[in-house]
C-alpha positions in Angstrom: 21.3 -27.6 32.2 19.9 -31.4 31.8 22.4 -33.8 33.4 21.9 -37.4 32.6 23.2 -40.8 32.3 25.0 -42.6 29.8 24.8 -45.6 29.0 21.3 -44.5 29.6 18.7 -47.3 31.6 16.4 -49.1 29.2 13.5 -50.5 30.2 12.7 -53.8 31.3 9.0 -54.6 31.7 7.4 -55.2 34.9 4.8 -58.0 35.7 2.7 -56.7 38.8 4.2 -55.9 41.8 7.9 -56.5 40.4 8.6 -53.0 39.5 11.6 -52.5 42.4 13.3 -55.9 41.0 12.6 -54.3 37.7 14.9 -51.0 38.6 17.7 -53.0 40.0 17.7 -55.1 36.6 17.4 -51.9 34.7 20.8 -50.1 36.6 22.7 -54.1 36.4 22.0 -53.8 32.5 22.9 -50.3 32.4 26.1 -51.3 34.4 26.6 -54.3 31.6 25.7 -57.1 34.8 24.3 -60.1 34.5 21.1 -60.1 37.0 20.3 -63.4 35.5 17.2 -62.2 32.8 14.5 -63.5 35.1 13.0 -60.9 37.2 10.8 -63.4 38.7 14.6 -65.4 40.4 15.9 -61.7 41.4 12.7 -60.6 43.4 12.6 -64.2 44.9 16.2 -63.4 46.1 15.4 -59.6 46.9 12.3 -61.0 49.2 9.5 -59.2 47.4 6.2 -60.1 47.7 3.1 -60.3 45.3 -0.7 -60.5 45.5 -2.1 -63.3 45.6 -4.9 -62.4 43.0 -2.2 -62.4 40.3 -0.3 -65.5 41.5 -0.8 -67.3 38.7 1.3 -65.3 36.3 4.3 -66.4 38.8 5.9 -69.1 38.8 6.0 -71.8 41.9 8.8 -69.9 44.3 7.2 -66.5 44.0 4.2 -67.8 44.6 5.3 -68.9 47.9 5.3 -65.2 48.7 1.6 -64.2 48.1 0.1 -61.8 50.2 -3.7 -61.3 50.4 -4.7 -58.1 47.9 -4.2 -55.2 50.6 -1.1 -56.0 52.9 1.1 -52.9 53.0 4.2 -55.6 52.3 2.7 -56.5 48.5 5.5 -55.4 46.2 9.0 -54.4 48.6 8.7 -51.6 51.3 11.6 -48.6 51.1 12.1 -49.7 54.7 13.5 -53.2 53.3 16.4 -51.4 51.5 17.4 -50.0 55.5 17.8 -53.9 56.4 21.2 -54.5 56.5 20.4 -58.4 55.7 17.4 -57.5 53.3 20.3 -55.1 51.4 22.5 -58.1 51.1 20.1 -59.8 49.1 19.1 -56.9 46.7 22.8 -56.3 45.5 24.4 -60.0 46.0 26.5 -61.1 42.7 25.9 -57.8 41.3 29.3 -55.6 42.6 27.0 -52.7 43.2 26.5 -51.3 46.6 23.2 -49.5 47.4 22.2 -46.9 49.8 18.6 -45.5 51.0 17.8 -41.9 51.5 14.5 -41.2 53.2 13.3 -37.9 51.8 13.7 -36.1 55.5 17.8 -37.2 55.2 18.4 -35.5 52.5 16.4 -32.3 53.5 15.6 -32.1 56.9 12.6 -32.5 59.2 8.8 -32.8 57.3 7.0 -32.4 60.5 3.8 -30.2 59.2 5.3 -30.2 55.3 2.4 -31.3 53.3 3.9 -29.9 50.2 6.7 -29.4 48.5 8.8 -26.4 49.5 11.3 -24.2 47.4 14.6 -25.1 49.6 13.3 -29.0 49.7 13.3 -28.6 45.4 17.0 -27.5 45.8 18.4 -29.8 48.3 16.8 -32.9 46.3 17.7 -31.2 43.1 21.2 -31.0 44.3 21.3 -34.3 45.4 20.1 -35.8 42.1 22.4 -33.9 40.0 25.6 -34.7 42.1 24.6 -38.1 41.9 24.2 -38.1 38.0 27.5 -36.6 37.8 29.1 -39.5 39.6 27.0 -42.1 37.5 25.5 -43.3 40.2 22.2 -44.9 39.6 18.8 -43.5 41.6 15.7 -45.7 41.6 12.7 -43.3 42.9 10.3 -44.5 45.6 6.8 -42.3 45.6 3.0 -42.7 46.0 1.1 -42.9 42.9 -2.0 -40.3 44.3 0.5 -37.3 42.6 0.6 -38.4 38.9 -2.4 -40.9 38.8 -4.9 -40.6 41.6 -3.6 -44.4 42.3 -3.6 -45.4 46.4 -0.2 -47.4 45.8 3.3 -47.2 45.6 6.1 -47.0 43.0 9.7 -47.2 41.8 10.9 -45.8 38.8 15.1 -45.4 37.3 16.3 -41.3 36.9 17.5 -40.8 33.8 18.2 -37.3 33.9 17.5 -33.9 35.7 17.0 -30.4 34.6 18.3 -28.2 37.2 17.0 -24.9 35.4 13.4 -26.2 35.1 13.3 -29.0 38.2 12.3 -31.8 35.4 12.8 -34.7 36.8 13.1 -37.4 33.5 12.6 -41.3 34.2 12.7 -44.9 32.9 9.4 -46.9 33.7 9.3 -50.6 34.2 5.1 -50.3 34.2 3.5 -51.7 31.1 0.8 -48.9 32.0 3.6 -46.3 31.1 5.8 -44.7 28.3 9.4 -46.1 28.8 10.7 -42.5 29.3 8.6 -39.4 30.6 9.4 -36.6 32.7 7.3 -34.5 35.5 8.5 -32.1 37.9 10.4 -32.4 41.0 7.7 -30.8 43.2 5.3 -34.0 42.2 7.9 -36.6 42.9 8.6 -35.1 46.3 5.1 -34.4 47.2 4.7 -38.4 46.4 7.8 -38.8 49.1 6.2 -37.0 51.8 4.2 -39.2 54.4 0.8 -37.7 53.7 -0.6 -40.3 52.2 -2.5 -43.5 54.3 -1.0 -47.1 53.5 -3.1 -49.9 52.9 -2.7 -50.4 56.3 -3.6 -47.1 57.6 -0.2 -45.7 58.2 1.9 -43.0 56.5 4.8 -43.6 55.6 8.2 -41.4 54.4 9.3 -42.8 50.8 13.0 -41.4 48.9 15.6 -42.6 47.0 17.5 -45.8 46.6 21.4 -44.8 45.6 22.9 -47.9 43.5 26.7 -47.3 42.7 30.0 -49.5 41.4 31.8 -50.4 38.7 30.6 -48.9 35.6 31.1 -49.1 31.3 34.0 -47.5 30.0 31.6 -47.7 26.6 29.2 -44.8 26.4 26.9 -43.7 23.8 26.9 -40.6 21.5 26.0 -37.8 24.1 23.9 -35.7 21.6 21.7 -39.1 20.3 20.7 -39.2 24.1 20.4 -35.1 24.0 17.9 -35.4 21.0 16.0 -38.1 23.2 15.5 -35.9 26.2 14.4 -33.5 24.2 11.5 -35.7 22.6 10.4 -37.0 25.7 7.0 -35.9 27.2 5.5 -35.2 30.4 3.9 -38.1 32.1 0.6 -39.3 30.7 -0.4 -42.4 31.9 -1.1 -45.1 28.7 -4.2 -47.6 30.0 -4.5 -49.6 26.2 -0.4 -49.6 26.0 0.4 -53.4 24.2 2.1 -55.3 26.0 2.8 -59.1 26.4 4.2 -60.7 29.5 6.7 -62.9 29.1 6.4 -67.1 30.7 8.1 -67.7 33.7 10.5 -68.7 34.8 12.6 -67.2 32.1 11.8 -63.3 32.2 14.1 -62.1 29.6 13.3 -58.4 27.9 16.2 -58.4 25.7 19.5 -61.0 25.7 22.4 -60.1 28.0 25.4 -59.6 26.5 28.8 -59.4 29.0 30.7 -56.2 28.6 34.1 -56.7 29.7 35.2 -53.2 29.3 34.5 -51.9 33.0 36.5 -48.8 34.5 
């Protein structure tokens, strides 16, 4: 059975290094919240940090934050959303509350796992699908090297889950990237596990942020977003995908419109 959100995410494209400021836009607009159409204001208030061989596409504040290309801090760490203070930032204004779940917390110790095992697909299968069912949102946190071959890091929005085939199906901020594709469970978990060297020469446990509050009373025709799913493909990556930035500071992907219907 596919389990899956409604209102469903929509994406809103990422420049680079924004794509965790793009998630938390993608489950405010989901939510019907204002998180202010400039991606470039909510990563400056979320702390994230770019590279400084792409500063120019910023505008003056994020710029501050430039890293040189290789810090392990480029982009925002999963360890930032277990900072109290740093966790402040990331939901202020927005009436969500948001929780991170290391991969290990959910399914025990990984000492030795370097792959995915059959009782670590059902405990994070389980979690996902309870969590859909409550309509809570789950931005993903997982090493490229899985699905690409690419020695970075990545978050993606859950739209749904298939507990009968483990098909994990997600909204994608990238501009490299269809806006929905799916892969399984095993790939995203294998990109969780800390096998995989940071830029600097660490390894590090990624997981799952939890984002949950108020939510739309308005929801869209279940079997339109059934006949989606069931359109959607597994994850190819899309290298000549057309896409055009938008000019800071006004990072808009598509006008806010208040919902005041909220349960």
């Amino acid at each position: 059975m596919i389990n899956f959100h409604n209102p469903r995410p929509h994406e809103i494209i990422q420049k680079p290094d924004l794509c965790c400021a793009a998630n938390v836009a993608i489950e405010d607009q989901r939510r019907g919240i204002d998180y202010g159409g400039s991606l470039e204001n909510l990563a400056v208030r979320m702390g994230l940090y770019i590279n400084a061989n792409y500063k120019d596409m910023y505008g003056p504040e994020l710029q501050k934050r430039a890293l040189p290309s290789g810090d392990a801090q480029i982009g925002m760490t999963f360890e930032s959303f277990e900072n109290s203070e740093r966790l402040k930032n990331i939901v202020k204004g927005s009436g969500l509350e948001a929780e991170a779940y290391r991969l290990s917390r959910i399914v025990g110790s990984l000492d030795g796992v370097v792959q995915p095992t059959f009782e670590m697909i059902q405990s994070v299968g389980s979690f996902l699908t309870n969590n859909l069912k409550a309509g809570n949102g789950i931005t993903i946190n997982y090493r490229l090297e899985p699905f690409t071959g690419r020695e970075d890091g990545h978050y993606v929005s859950l739209f749904a889950y298939d507990d009968t085939t483990n098909e994990v199906y997600v909204c994608d901020p990238s501009p490299h990237s269809p806006e929905y594709w799916k892969e399984g469970l095993n790939k995203f978990i294998t990109g969780m596990l800390p096998i995989w060297k940071e830029d600097d020469g660490k390894k590090r446990e990624r997981g799952l942020i939890v984002l949950s509050g108020p939510m739309l009373k308005n929801k869209e025709n279940p079997n339109k977003i059934r006949r989606l799913l069931k359109n959607i493909k597994t994850y190819v990556p899309i290298n000549a995908r057309v896409r055009i930035y938008p000019a800071h500071p006004e990072e808009r992907s598509r006008p806010y419109q208040p919902i005041e219907s909220r349960e």
